[in-house]
C-alpha positions as CSV (number, residue, x, y, z in Angstrom):
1,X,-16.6,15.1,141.0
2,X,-18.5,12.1,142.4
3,X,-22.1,11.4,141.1
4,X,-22.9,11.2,144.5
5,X,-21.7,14.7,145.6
6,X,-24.8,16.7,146.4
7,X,-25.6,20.3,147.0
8,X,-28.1,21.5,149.5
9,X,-30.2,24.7,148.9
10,X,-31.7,26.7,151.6
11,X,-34.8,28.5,150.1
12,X,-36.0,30.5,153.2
13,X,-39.0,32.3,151.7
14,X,-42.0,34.8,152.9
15,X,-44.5,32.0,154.3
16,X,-41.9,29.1,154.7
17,X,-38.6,27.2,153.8
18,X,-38.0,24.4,151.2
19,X,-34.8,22.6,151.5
20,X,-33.4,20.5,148.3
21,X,-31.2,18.1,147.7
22,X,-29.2,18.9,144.0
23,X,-27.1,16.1,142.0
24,X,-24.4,17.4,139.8
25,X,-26.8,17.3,137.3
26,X,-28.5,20.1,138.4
27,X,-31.5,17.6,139.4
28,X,-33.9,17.9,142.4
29,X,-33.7,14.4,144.4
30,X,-35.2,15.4,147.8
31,X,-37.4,18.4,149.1
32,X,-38.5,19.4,151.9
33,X,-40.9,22.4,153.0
34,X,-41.7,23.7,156.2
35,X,-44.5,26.8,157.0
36,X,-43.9,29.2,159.8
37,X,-46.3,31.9,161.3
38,X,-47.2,35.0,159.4
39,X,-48.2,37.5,161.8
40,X,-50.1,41.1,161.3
41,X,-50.1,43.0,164.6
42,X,-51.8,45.7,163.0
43,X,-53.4,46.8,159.4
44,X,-50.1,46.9,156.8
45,X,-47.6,45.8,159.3
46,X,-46.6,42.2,158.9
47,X,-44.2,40.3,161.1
48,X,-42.1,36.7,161.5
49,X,-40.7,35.5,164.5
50,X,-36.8,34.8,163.4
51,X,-36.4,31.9,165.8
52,X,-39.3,30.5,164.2
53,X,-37.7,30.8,160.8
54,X,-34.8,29.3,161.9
55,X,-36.5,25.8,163.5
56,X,-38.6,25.8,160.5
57,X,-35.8,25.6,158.2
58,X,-33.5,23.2,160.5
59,X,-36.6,21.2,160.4
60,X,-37.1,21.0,156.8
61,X,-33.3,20.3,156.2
62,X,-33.3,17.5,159.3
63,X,-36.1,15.9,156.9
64,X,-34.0,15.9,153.8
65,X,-30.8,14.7,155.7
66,X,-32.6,11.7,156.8
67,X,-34.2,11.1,152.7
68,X,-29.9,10.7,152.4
69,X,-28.3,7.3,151.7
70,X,-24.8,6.4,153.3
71,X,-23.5,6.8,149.6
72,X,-24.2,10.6,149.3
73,X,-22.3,13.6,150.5
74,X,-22.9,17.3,151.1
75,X,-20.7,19.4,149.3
76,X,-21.7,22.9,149.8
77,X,-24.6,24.6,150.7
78,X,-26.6,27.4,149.2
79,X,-29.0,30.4,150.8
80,X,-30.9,31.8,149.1
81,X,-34.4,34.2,151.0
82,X,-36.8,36.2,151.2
83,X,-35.1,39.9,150.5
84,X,-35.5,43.2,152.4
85,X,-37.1,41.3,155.5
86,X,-35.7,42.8,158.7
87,X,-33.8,41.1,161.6
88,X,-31.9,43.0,164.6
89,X,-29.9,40.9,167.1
90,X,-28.0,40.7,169.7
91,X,-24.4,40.0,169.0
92,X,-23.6,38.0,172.4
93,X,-26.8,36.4,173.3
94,X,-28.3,35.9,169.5
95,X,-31.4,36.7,170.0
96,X,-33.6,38.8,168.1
97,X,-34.4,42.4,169.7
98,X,-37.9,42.6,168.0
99,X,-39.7,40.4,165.4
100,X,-38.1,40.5,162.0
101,X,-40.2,43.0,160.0
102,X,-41.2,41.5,156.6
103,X,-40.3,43.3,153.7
104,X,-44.8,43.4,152.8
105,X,-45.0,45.6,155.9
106,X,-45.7,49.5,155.1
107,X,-45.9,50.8,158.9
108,X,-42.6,53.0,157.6
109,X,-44.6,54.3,154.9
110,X,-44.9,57.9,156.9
111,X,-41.0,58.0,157.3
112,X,-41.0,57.6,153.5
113,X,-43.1,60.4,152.6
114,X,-41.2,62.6,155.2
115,X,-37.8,61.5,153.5
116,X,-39.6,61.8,149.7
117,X,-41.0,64.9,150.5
118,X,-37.5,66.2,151.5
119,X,-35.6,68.5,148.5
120,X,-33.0,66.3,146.4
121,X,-33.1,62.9,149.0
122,X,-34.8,60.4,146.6
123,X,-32.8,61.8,143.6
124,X,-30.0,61.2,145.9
125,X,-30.7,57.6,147.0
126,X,-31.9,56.6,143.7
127,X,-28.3,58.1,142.6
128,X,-26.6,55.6,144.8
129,X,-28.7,52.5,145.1
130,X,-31.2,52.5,141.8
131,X,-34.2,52.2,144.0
132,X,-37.2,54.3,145.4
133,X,-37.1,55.6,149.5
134,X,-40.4,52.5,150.2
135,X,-41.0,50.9,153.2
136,X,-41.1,47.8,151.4
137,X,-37.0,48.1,151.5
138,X,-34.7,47.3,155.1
139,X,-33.2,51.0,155.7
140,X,-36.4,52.6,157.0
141,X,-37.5,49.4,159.0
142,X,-33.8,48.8,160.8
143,X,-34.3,52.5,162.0
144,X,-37.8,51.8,163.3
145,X,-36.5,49.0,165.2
146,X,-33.7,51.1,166.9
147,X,-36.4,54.1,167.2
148,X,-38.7,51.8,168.5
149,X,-37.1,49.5,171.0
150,X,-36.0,51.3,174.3
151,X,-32.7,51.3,174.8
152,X,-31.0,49.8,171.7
153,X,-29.5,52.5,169.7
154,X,-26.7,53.1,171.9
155,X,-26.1,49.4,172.1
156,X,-26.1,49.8,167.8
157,X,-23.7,52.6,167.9
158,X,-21.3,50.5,170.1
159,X,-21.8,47.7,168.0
160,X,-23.5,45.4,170.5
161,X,-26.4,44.7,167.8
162,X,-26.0,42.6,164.4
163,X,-28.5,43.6,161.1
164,X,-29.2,40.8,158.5
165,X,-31.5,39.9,156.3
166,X,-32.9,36.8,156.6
167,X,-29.9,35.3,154.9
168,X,-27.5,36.7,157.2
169,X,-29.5,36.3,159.8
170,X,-29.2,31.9,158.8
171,X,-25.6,32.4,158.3
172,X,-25.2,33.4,161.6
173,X,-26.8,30.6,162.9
174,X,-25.3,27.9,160.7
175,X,-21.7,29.1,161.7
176,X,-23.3,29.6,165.5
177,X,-22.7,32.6,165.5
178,X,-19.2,33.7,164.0
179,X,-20.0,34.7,160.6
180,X,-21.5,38.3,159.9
181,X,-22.0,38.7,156.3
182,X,-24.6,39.0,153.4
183,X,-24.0,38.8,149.6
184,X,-24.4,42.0,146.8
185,X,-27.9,41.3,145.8
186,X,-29.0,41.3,149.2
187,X,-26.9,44.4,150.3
188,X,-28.5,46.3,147.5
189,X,-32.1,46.0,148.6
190,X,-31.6,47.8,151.9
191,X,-31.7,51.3,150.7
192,X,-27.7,51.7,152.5
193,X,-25.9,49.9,150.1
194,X,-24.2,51.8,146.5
195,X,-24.3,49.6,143.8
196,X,-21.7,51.8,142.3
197,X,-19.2,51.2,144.5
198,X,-20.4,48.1,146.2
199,X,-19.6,49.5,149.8
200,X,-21.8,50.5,152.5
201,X,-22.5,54.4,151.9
202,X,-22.0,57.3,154.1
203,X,-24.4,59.3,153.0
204,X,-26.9,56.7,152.9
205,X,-26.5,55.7,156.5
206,X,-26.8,59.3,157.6
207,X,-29.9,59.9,155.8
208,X,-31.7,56.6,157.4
209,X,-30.0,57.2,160.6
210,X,-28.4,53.5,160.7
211,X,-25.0,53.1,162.6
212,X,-22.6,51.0,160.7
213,X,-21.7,49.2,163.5
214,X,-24.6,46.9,163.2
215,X,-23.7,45.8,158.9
216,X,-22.6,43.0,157.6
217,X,-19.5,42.3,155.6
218,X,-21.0,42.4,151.9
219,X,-19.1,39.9,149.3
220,X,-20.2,38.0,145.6
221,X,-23.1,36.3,145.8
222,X,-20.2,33.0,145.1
223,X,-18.3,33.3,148.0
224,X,-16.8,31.2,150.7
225,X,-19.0,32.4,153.3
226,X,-18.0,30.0,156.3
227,X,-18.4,26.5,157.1
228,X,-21.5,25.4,159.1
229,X,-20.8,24.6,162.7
230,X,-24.0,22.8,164.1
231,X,-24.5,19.2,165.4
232,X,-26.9,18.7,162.0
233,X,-24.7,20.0,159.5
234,X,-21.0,20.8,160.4
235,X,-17.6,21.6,158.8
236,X,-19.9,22.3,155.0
237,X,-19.0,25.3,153.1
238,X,-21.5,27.5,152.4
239,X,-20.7,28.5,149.1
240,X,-23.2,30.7,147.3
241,X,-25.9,33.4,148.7
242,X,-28.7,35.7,146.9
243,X,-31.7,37.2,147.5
244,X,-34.4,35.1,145.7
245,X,-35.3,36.9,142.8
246,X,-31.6,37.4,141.5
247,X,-31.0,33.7,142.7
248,X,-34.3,33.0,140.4
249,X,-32.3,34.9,137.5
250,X,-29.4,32.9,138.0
251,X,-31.3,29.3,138.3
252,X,-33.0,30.4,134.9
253,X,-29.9,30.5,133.4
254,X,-30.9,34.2,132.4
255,X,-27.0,35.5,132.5
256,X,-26.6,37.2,129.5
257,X,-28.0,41.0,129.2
258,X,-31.4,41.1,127.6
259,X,-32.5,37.8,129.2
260,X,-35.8,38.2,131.6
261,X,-37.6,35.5,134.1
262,X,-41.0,36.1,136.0
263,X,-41.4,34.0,139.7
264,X,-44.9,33.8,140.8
265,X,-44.3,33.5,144.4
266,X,-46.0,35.2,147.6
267,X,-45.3,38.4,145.3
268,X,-45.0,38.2,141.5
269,X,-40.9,39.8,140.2
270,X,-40.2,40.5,136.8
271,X,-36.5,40.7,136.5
272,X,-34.3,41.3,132.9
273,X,-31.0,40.7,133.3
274,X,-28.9,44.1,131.7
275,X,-25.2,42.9,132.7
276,X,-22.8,45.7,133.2
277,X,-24.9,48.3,132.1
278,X,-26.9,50.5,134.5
279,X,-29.9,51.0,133.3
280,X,-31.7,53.7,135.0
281,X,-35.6,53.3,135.1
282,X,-38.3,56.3,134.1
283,X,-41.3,53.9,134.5
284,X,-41.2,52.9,138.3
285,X,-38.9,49.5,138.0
286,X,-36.2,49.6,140.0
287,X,-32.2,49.3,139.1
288,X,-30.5,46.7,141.5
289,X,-27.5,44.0,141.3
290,X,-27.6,40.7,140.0
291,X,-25.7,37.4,140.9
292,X,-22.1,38.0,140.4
293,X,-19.3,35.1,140.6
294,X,-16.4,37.4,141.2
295,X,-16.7,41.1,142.7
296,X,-17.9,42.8,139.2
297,X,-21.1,44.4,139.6
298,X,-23.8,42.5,137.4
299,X,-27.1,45.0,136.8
300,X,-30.9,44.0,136.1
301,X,-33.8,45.9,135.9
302,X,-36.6,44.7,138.3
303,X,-40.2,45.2,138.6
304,X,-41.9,44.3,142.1
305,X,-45.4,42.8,142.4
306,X,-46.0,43.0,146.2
307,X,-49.4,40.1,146.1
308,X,-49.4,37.4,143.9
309,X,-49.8,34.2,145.7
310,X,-50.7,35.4,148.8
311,X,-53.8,36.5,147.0
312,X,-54.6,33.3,146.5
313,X,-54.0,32.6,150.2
314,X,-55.7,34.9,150.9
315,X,-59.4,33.7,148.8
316,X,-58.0,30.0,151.3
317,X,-57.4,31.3,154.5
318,X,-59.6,34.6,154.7
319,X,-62.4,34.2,152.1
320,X,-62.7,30.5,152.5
321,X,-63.6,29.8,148.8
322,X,-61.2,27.3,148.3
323,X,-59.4,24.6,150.3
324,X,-56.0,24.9,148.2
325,X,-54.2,26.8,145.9
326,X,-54.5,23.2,143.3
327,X,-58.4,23.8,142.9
328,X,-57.7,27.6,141.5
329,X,-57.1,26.3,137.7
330,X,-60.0,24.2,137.6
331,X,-62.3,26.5,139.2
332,X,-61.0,29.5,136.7
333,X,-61.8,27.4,133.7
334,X,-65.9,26.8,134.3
335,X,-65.9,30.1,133.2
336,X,-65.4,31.7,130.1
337,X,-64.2,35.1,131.5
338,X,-64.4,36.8,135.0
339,X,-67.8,38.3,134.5
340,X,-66.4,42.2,134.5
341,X,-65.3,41.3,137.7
342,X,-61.7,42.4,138.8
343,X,-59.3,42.0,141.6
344,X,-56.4,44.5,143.4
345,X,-55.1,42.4,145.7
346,X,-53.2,45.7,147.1
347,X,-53.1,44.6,150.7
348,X,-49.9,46.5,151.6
349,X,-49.7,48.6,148.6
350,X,-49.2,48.8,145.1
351,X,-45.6,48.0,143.9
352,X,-44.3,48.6,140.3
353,X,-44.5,50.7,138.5
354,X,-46.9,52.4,140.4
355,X,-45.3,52.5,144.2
356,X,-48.7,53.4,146.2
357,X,-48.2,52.9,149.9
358,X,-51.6,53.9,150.6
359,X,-53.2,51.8,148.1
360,X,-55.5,49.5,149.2
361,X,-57.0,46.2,147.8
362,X,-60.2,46.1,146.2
363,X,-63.2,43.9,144.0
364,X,-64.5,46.3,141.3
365,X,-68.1,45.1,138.8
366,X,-69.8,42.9,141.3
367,X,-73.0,41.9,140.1
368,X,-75.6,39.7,141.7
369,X,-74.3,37.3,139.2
370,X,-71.2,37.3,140.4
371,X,-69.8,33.3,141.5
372,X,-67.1,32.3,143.5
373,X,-65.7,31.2,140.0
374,X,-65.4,35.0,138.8
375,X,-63.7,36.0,142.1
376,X,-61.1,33.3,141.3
377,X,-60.7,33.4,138.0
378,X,-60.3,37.4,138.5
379,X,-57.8,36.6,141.7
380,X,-55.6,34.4,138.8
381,X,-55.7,37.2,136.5
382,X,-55.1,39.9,139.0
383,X,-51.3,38.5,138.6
384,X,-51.1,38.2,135.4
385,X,-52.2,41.9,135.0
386,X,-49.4,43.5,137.4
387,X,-47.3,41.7,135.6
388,X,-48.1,42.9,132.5
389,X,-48.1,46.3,133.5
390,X,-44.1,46.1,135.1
391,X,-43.2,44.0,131.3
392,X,-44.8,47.3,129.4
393,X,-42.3,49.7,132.4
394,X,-39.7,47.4,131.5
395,X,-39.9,47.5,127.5
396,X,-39.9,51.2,127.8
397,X,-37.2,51.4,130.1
398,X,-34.6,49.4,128.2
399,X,-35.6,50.5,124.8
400,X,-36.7,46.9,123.4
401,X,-39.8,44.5,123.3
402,X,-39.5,41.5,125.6
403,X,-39.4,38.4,123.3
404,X,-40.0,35.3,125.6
405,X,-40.7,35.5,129.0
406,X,-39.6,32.8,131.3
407,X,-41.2,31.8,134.7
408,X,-41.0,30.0,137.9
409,X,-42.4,29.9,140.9
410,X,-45.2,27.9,142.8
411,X,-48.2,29.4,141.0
412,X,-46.6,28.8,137.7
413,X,-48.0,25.4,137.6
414,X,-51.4,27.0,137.0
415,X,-51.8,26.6,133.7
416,X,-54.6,28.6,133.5
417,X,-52.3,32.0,134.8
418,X,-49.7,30.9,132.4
419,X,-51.9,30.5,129.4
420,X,-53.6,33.8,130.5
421,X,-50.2,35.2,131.1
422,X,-48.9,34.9,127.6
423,X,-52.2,36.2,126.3
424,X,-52.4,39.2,128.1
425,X,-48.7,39.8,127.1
426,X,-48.5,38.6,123.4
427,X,-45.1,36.7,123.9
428,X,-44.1,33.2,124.4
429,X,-44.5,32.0,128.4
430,X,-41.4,29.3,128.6
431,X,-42.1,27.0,131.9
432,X,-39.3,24.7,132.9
433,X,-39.3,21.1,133.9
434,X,-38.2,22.5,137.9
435,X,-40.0,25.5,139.0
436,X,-38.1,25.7,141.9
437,X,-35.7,27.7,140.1
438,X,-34.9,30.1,143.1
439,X,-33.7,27.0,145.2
440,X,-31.7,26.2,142.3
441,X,-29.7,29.5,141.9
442,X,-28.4,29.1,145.0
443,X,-27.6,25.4,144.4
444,X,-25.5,26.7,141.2
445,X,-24.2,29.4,142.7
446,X,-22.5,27.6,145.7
447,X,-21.9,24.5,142.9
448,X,-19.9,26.9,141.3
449,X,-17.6,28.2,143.5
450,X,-17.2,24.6,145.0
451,X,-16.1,23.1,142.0
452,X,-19.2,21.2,141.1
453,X,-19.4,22.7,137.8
454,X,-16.7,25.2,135.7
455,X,-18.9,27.6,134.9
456,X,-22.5,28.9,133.6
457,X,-22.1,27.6,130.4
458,X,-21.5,23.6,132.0
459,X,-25.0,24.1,133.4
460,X,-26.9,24.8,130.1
461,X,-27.7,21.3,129.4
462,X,-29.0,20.3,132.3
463,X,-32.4,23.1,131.6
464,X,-35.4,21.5,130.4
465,X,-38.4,22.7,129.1
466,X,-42.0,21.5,130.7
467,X,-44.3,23.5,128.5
468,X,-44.5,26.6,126.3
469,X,-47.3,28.8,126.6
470,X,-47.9,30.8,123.1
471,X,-50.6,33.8,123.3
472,X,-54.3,32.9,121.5
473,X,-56.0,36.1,122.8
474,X,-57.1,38.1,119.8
475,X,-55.2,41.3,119.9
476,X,-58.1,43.7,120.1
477,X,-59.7,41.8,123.2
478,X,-55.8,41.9,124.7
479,X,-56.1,45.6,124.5
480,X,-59.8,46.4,125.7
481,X,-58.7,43.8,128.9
482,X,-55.5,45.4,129.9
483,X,-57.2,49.1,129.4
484,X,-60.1,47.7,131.4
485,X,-57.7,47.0,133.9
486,X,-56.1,50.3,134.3
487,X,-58.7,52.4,134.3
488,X,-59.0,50.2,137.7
489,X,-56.2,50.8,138.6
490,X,-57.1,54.6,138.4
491,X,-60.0,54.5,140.3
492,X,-58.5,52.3,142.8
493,X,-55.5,54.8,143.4
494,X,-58.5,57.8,143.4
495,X,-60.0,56.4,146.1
496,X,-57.1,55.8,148.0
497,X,-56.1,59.8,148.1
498,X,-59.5,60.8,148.7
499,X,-59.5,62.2,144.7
């Protein structure tokens, strides 16, 4: 294959989406990034406009295409997004029926508790699909749209309508409109899909009342999906699809069982990579399908943070206290510790491994001491702290300590998180030389199954290393900060149920 054969990578995440360019040695050599409107029509509920999505990302790969030199060529194209985000369209005209409905919104919360509080139903789905009946997944919200939009049910039942998540929903667009399909990962974050038998499920579909009609063909995550047929990109095979934290597994390289990766993105996953076991989780993590190049299951266990970054949008855009996410390490470090002072960015929730819809964020030990240094130093550490708490889920659940932990993500340039990161969990914090590992899973995946590389193994020495983070937190203090922290959490959670 040609030194100049490239691979482009579609990473449509929760605030926007970064194109890249990939050489055959799995290097980065153009990126582009493109924001889009986050919108909260009410307290919990969070929306994005899916035409807006989709300029955004044409925009950012117009950008890249014209970084290009007449020497290079596009050989496939990856997708990787933003999982359990909600789109409904219309099949004939294309056009969204109702704002996609982010996968941070909780406004299904009350159909949850109706459908948890019903005997045997989340024994049932977590049977079929290794994951808890949440609003944070697609089932609950695709019904709400259908519930909620006059006239559109019957339209779904006759099979008028199209469901996607956001990757479908780009694949649709990229082929204008003739190709319907989504990938495993993706298929098994909607609450409708058994990752037993990797087929949309009956039962499911009766229980959260969503017409088959309106799904997607569901395939590997390497997969000739279609070629694009738009006047920016046409005739190129998309070749490879997941949801972003599985694609994040896979651009990490984390393919044999035992194997975990962290990305510190808008929300914070922990993911460990269990092959073709099924684990089932007792701690609150949640069993779902990996990357798969052929159409064998591949099984991780998966811990959900709902607010990581955003919390540190949120001390930019609603506190004020900083002008960008950059200034957070500095300002952490004039410190020598957060004052007592400590942050639940629960803004829609708590996720793993605590799944509290009615949770709500919170600053606990104010003191008239208290600096905009503490808040931001206890902001970083807020993340570092859920994580810790789904890594302790995770050791429990698949009977074994967690040995090195590797990460990605945008915040995992702060080296302050990171070095607080590996203290608070007494393990080695391995950062890589690209942290845009998601965007790179998808690059592989589609590199892959276009011929770019043979297999896994050929991409193995193209991973570098940037740093290694080693813990220096005495053991003791490691102990009285993470109880500190949960006894928090305990409050926190009080409070919430009026306890």
């Amino acid at each position: 294959m040609s030194r100049s054969s490239h691979i482009l990578s579609i990473d449509q995440g929760t605030t926007g989406s970064t194109i890249l360019l990939v050489d055959t040695q799995g290097t980065i050599v153009s990126q582009s990034y493109q924001e889009f409107t986050q919108h909260y029509p009410k307290p919990g509920w969070v929306e994005h406009d899916p035409d807006e999505i989709w300029i955004a990302t044409q925009n950012a790969i117009v950008e890249v295409l014209n970084s290009l030199d007449s020497k290079t060529s596009i050989v496939a194209i990856g997708i990787t997004n933003q999982r359990e985000t909600t789109v409904v369209w219309n099949r004939k005209t294309g056009k969204p029926i109702h704002p996609a409905i982010v996968w941070q919104c909780r406004r299904t919360a009350d159909v949850c508790a109706n459908l948890n509080a019903q005997k045997g139903v989340a024994s049932q789905v977590k049977a079929k699909t290794g994951l808890v009946i949440d609003p944070y997944f697609s089932g609950t919200k695709v019904a709400w749209i259908l519930d909620n939009v006059s006239g559109v049910r019957e339209k779904a039942k006759r099979g008028e309508l199209a469901f996607g998540t956001i990757d479908t929903w780009l694949l649709w667009k990229l082929t204008n409109s003739t190709v319907h399909k989504t990938d495993y990962t993706n298929a098994s974050r909607t609450l409708l899909f058994n990752i037993d038998t990797l087929t949309w499920d009956d039962d499911l579909l009766s229980i959260f009342n969503v017409p088959k009609a309106i799904l997607p063909e569901v395939t590997p995550s390497a997969y000739n999906f279609g070629n694009t047929k738009i006047p920016i990109l046409d005739g190129i095979p998309i070749a490879g699809i997941a949801g972003d934290q599985q694609s994040a597994l896979f651009g990490q390289l984390c393919w044999q069982p035992g194997m975990v990766k962290n990305t510190y993105g808008t929300g914070c996953f922990l993911m460990l990579n269990t092959g073709t076991d099924r684990v089932e989780s007792n701690s609150g993590l949640l069993t779902t399908l990996a990357c798969s190049l052929d159409e064998k299951p591949v099984y991780a266990l998966e811990g959900s943070v709902f607010i990581a970054g955003a919390a540190v949008q949120w001390l930019r855009d609603e506190l004020q206290i900083i002008e960008s996410a950059d200034e957070t390490e500095g300002i952490a470090n004039r410190v020598n510790d957060s004052a007592g002072v400590i942050v639940v960015p629960a803004f829609t929730g708590l996720g793993a491994p605590y799944w509290d819809a009615e949770a709500r964020g919170a600053i606990f030990g104010l003191t008239r001491g208290t600096k905009r240094e503490h808040i931001v130093r206890a902001t970083l550490e807020s993340i570092a702290y859920q994580t810790a708490d789904v890594a302790s889920a995770m050791m429990v659940d698949a009977d074994t300590p967690l040995k090195k932990l590797r990460v990605d993500g945008g915040a995992a340039a702060n080296n302050f998180l990171m070095q607080f990161q590996a203290d608070i969990l007494g393990i080695d914090v391995e950062r890589p030389t690209q942290i845009e590992t998601t965007g790179l899973g998808a690059a592989y995946l589609a590199g892959i199954k276009a011929g770019v590389w043979q297999d896994i193994d050929a991409l193995e020495s193209h991973r570098e290393i940037d740093r290694v983070f080693s813990p220096l937190m005495d053991p003791i203090q490691r102990q009285e900060k993470l109880a500190h922290w949960r006894n928090t959490i305990q409050r926190l959670n009080s409070a919430a149920h009026g306890e």
